[in-house]
N, CA, C and O of each residue as an XYZ file, in Angstrom:
232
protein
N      39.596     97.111    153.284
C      40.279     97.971    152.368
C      40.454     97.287    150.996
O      39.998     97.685    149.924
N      41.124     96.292    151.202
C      41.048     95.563    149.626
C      39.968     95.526    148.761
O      39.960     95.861    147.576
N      38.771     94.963    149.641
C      37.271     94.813    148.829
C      36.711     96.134    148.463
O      35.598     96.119    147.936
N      37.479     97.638    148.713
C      36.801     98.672    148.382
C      38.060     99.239    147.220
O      37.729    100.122    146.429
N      39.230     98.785    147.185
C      39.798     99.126    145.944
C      41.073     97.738    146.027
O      42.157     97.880    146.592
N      40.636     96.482    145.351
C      41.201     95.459    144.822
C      42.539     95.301    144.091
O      43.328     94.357    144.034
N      42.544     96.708    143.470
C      43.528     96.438    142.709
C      45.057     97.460    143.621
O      46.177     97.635    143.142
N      44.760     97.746    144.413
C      45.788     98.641    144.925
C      47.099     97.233    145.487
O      48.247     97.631    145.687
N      46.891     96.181    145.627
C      47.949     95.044    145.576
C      49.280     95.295    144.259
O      48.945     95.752    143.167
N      50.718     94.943    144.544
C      51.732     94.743    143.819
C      51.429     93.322    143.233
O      51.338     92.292    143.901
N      51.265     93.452    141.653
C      51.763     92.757    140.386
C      52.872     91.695    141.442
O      53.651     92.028    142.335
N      52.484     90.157    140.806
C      53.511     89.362    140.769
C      54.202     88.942    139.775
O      54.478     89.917    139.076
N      54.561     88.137    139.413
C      55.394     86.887    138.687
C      54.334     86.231    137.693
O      54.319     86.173    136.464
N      53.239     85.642    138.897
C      52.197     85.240    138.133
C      50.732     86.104    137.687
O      50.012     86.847    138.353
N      50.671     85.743    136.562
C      49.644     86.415    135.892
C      48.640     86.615    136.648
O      48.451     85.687    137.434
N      47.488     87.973    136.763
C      46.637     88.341    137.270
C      46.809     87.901    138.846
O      45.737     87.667    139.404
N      47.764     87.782    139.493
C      48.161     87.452    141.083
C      48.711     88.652    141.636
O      49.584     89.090    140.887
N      48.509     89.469    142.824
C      48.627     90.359    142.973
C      48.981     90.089    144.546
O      48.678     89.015    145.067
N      49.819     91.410    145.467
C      50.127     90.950    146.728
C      50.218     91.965    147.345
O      50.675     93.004    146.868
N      49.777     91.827    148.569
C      49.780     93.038    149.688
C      50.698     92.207    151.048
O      50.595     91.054    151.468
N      51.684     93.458    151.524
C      52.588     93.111    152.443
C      51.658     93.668    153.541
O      51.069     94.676    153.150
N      51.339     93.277    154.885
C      51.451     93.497    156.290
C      51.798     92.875    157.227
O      51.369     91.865    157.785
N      52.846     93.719    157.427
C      53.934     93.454    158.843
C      55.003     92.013    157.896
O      55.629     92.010    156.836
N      54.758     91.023    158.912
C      55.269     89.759    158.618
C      54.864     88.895    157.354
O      55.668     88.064    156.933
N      53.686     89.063    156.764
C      52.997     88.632    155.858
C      52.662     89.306    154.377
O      52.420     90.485    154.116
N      52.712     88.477    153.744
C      51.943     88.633    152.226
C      50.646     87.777    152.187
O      50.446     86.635    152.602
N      49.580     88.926    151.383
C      48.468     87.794    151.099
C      48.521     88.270    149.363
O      48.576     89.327    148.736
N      48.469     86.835    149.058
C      48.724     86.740    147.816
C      46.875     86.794    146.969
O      45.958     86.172    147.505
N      46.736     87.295    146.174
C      44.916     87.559    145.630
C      44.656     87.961    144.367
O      45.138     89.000    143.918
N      43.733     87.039    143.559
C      43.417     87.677    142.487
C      41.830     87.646    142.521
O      41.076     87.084    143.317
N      41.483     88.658    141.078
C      39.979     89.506    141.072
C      39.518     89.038    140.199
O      40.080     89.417    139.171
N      38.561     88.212    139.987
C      37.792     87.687    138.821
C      36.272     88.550    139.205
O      35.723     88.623    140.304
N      35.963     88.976    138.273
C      34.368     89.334    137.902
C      33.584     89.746    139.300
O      32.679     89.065    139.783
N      34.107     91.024    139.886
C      33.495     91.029    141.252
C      33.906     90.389    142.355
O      33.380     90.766    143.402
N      34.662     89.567    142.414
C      35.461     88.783    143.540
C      36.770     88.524    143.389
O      37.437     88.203    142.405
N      37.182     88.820    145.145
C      38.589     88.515    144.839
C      38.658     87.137    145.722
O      37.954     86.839    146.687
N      39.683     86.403    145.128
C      40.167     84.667    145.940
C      41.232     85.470    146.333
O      41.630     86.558    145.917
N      41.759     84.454    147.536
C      42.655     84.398    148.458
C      43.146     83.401    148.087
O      42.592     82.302    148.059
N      44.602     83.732    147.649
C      45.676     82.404    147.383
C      46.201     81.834    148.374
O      46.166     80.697    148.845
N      46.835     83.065    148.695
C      48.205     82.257    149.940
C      48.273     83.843    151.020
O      48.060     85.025    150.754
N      48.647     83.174    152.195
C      49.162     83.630    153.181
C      50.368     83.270    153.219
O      50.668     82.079    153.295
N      51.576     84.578    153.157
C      52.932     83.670    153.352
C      53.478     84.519    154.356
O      53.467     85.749    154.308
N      53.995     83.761    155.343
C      55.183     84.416    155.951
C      56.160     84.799    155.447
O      56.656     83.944    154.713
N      57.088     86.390    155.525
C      57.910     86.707    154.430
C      59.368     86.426    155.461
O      60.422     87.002    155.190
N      59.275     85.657    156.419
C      60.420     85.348    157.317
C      60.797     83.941    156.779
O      61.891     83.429    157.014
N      59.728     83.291    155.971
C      60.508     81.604    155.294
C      61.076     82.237    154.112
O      60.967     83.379    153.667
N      61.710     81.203    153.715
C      62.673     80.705    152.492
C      62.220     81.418    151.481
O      61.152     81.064    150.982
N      62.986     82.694    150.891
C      62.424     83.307    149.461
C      62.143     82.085    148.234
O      61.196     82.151    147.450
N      62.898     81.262    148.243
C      62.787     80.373    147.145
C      62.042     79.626    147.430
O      62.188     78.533    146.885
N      60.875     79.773    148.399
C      59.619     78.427    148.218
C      58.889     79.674    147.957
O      57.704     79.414    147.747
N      59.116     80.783    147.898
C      58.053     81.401    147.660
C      58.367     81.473    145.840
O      57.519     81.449    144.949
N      59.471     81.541    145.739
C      58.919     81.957    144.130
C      58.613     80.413    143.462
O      58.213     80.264    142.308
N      58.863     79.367    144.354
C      58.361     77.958    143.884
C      56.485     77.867    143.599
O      55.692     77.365    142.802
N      56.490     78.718    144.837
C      54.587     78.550    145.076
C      54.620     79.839    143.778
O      54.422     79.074    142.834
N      54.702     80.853    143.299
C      54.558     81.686    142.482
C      54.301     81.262    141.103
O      53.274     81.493    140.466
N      55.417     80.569    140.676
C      55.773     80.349    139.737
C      54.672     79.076    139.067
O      54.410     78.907    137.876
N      54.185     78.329    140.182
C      52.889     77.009    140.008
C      51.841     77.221    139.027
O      51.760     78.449    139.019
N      50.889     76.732    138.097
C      50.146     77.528    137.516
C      48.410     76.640    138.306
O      47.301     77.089    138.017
């Protein structure tokens, strides 16, 4: 689903970083030129504040 419309992910914090929730998880992803990278896998059951630590990283 992602690779057929990329951009349907929620806007983060960080620039061009984008995030899709399922279930327990976020996968965090951005789209350069035909491809998308895979940032992070986060469990949304840890610590909100390591997540906006990893967010906020450049």
């Amino acid at each position: 689903m992602l690779k057929e419309f990329p951009e349907m992910g929620k806007p983060t914090v960080k620039k061009n970083v984008k995030a899709i929730i399922l279930e327990h998880y976020c996968i965090f992803y951005k789209v350069k030129i035909n491809k998308i990278f895979i940032l992070a896998f986060w469990d949304t059951r840890q610590n909100p504040k390591l997540l906006l630590q990893f967010l906020k990283q450049d």
